[in-house]
N, CA, C and O atoms as CSV, one atom per row, in Angstrom:
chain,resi,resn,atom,element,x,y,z
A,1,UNK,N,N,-40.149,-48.619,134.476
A,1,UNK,CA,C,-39.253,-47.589,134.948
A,1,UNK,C,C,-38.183,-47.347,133.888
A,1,UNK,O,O,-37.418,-48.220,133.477
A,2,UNK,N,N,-38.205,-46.000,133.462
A,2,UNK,CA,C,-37.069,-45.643,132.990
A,2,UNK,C,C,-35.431,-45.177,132.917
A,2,UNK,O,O,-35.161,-43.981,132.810
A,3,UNK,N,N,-34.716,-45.865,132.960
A,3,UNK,CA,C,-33.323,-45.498,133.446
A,3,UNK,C,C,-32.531,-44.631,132.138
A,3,UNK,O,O,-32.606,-45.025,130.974
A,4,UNK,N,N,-32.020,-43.802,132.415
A,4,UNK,CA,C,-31.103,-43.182,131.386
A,4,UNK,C,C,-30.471,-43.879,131.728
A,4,UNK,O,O,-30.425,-44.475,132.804
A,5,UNK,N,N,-29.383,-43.953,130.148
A,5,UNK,CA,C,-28.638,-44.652,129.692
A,5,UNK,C,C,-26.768,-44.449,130.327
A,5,UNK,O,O,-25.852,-45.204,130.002
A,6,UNK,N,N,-26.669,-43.488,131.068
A,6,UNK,CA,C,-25.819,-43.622,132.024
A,6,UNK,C,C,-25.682,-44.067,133.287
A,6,UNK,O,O,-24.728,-44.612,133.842
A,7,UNK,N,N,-26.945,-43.715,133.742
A,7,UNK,CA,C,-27.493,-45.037,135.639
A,7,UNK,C,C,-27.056,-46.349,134.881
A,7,UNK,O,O,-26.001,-46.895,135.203
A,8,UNK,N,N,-27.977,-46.944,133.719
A,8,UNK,CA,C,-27.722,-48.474,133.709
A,8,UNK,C,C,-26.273,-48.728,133.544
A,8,UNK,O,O,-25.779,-49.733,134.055
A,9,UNK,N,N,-25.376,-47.678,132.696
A,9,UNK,CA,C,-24.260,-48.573,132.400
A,9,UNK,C,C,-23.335,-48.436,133.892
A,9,UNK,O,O,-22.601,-49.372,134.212
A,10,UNK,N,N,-23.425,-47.363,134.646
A,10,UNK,CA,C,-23.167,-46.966,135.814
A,10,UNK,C,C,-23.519,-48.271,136.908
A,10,UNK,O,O,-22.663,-48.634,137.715
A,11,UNK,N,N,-24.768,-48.874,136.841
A,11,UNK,CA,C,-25.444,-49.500,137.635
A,11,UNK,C,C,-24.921,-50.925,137.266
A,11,UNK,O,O,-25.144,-51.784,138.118
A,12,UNK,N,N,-24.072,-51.430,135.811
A,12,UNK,CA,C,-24.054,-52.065,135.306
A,12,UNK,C,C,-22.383,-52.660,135.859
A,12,UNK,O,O,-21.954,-53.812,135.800
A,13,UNK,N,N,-21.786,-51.590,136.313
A,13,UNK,CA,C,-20.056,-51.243,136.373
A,13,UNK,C,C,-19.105,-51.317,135.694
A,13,UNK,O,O,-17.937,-51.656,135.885
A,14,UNK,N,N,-20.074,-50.730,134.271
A,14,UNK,CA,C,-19.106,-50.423,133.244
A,14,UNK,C,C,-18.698,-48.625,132.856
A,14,UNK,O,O,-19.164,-47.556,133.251
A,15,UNK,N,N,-17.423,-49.069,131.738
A,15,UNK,CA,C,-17.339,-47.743,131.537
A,15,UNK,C,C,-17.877,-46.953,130.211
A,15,UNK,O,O,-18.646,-47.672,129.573
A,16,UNK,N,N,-17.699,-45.800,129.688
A,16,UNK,CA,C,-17.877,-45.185,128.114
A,16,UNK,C,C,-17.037,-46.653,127.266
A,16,UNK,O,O,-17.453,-47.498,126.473
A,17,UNK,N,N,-15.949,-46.449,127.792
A,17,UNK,CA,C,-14.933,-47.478,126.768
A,17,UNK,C,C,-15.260,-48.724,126.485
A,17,UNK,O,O,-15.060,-49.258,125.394
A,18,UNK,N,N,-16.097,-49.569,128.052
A,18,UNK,CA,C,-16.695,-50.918,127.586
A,18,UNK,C,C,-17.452,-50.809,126.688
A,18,UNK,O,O,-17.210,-51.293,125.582
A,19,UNK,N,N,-18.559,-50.138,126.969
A,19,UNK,CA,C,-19.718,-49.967,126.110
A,19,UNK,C,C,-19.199,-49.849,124.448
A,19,UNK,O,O,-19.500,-50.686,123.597
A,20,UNK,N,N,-18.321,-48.573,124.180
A,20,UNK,CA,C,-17.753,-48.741,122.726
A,20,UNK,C,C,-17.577,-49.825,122.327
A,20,UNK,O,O,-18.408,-50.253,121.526
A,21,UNK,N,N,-16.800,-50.418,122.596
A,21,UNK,CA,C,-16.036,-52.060,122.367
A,21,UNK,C,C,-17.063,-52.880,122.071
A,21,UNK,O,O,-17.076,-53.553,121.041
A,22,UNK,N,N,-18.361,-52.895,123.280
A,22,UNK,CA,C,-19.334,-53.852,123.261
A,22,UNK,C,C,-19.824,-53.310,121.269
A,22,UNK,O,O,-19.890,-54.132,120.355
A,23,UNK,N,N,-20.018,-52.163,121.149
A,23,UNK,CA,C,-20.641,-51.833,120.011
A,23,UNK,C,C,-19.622,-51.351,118.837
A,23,UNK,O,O,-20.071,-50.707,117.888
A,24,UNK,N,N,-18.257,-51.672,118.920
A,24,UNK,CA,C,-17.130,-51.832,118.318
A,24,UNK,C,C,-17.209,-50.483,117.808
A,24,UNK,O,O,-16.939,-50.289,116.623
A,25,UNK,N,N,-17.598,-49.380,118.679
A,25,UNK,CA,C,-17.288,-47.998,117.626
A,25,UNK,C,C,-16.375,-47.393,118.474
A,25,UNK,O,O,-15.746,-48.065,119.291
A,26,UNK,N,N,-16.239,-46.231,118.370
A,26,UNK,CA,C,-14.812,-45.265,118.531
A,26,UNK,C,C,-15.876,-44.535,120.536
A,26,UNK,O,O,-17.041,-44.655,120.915
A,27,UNK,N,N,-14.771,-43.948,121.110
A,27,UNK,CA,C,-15.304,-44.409,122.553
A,27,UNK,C,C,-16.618,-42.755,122.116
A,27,UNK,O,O,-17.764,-42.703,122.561
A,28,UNK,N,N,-15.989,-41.669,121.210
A,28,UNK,CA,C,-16.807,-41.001,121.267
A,28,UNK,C,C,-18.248,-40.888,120.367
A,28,UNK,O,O,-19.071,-39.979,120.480
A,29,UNK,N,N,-18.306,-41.665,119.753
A,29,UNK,CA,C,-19.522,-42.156,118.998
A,29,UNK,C,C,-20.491,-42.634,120.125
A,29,UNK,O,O,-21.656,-42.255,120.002
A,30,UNK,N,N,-20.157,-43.480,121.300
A,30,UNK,CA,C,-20.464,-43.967,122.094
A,30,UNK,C,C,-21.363,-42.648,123.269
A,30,UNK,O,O,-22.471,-42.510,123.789
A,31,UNK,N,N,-20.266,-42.042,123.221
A,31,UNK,CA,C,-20.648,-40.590,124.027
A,31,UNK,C,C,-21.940,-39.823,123.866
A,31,UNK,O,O,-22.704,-39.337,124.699
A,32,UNK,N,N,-21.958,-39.866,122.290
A,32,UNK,CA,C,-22.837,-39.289,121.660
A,32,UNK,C,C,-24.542,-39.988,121.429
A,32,UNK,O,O,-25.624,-39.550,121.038
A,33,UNK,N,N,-24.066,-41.153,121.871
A,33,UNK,CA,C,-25.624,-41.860,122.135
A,33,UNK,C,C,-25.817,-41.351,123.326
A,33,UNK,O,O,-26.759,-40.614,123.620
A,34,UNK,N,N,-24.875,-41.743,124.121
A,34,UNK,CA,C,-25.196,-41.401,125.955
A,34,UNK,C,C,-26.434,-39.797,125.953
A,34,UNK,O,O,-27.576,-39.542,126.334
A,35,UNK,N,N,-25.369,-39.138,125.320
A,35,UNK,CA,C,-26.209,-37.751,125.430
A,35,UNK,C,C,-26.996,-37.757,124.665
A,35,UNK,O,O,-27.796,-36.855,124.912
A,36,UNK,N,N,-27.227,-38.246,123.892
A,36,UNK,CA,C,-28.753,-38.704,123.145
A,36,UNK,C,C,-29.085,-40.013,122.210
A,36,UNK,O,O,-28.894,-40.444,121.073
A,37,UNK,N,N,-29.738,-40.368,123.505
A,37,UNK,CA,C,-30.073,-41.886,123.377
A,37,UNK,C,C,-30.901,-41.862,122.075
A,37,UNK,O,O,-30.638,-42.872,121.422
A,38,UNK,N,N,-31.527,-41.314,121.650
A,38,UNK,CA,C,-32.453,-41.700,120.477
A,38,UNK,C,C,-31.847,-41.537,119.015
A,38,UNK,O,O,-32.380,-41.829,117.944
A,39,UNK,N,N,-30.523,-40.963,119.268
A,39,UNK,CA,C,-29.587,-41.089,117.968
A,39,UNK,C,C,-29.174,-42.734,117.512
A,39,UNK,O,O,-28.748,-43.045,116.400
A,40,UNK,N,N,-29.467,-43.900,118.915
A,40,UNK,CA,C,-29.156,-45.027,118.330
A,40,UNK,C,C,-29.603,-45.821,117.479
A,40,UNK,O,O,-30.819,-45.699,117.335
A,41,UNK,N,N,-28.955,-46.877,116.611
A,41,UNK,CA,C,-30.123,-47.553,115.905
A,41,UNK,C,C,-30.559,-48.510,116.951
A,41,UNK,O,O,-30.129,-48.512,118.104
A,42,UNK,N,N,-31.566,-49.435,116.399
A,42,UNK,CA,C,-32.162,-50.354,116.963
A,42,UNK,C,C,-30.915,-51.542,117.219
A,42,UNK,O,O,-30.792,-52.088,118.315
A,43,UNK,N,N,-30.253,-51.774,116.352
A,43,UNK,CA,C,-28.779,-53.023,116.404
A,43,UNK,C,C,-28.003,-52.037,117.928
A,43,UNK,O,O,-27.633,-52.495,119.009
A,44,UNK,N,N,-27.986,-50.883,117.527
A,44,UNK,CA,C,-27.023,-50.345,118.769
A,44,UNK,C,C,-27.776,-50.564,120.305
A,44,UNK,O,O,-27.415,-51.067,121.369
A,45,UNK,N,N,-28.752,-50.044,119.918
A,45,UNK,CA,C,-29.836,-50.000,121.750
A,45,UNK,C,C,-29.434,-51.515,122.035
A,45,UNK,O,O,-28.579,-51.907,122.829
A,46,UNK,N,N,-30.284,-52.302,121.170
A,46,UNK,CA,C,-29.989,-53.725,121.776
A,46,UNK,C,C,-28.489,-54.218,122.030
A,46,UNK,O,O,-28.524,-55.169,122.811
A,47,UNK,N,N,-27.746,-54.039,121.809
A,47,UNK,CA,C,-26.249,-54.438,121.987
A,47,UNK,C,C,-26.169,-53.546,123.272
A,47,UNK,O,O,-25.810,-54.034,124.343
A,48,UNK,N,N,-26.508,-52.238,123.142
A,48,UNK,CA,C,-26.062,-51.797,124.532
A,48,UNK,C,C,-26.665,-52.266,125.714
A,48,UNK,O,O,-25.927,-52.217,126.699
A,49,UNK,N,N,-28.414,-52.947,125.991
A,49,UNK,CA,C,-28.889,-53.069,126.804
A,49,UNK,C,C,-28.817,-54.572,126.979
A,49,UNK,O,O,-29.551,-55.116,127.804
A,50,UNK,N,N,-27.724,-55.467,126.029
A,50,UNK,CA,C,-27.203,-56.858,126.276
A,50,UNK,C,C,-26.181,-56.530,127.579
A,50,UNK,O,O,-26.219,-56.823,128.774
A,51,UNK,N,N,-25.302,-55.812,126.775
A,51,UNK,CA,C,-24.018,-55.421,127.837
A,51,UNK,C,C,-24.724,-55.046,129.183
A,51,UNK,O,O,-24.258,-55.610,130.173
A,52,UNK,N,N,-25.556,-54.366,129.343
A,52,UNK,CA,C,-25.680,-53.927,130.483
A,52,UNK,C,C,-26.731,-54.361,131.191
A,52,UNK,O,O,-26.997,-53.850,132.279
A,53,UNK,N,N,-27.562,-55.500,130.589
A,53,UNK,CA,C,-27.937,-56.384,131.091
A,53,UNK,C,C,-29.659,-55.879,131.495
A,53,UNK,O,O,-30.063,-56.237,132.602
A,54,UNK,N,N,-30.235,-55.393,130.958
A,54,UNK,CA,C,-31.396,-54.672,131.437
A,54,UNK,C,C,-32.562,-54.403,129.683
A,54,UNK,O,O,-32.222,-53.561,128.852
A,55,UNK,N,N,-33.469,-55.033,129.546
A,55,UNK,CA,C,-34.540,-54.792,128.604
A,55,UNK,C,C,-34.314,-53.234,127.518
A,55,UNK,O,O,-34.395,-52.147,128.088
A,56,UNK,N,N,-34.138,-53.260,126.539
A,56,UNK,CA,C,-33.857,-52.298,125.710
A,56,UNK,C,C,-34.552,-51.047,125.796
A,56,UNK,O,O,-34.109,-49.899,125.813
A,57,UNK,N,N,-35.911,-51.555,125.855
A,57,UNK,CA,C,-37.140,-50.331,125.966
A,57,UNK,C,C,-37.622,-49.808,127.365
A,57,UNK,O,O,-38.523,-49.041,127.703
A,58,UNK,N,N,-36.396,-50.730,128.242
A,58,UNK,CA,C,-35.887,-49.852,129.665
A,58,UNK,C,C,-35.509,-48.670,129.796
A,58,UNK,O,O,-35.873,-47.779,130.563
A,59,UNK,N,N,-34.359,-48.732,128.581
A,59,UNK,CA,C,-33.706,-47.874,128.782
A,59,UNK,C,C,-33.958,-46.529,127.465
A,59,UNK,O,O,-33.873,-45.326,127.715
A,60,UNK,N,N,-34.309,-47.185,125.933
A,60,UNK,CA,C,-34.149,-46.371,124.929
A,60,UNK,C,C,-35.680,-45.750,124.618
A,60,UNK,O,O,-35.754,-44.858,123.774
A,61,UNK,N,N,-37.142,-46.301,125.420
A,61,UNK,CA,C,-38.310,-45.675,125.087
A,61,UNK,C,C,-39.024,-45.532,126.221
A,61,UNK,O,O,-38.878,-46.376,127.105
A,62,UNK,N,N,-39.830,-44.553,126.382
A,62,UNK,CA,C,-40.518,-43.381,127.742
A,62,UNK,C,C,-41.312,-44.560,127.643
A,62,UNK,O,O,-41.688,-45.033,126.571
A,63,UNK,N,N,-41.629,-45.155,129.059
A,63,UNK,CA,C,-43.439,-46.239,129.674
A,63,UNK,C,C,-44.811,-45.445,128.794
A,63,UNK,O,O,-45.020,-44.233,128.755
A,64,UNK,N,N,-45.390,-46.217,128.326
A,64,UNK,CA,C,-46.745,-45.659,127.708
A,64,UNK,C,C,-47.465,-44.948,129.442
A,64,UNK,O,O,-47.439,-45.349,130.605
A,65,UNK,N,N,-48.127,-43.559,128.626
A,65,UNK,CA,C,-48.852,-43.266,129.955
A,65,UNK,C,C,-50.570,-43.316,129.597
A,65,UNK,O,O,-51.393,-43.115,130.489
């Protein structure tokens, strides 16, 4: 199952601002993954899907069909 990357951090009960911090960038750099997740690197996805506690390729790649 795929969750966009705002349910998990939502689901997670964090905010834009944790998440920055977690990935030490500026809160709108942060923003800018949200709205497109595939702008992240691989160091960023995984740091974000530590914080929020849920498998990386949960959240940053579509289930093989």
């Amino acid at each position: 199952m795929k969750l966009s990357l705002k349910a998990a951090r939502v689901d997670a009960g964090l905010t834009q601002v944790d998440l920055a911090q977690a990935l030490k960038c500026n809160v709108s750099t942060y923003r800018k993954i949200e709205e497109n997740p595939d702008s992240a690197t691989i160091e960023q996805a995984r740091k974000i899907a530590d914080a929020v506690g849920r498998p990386y390729d949960e959240i940053f790649f579509l289930p093989a069909t």
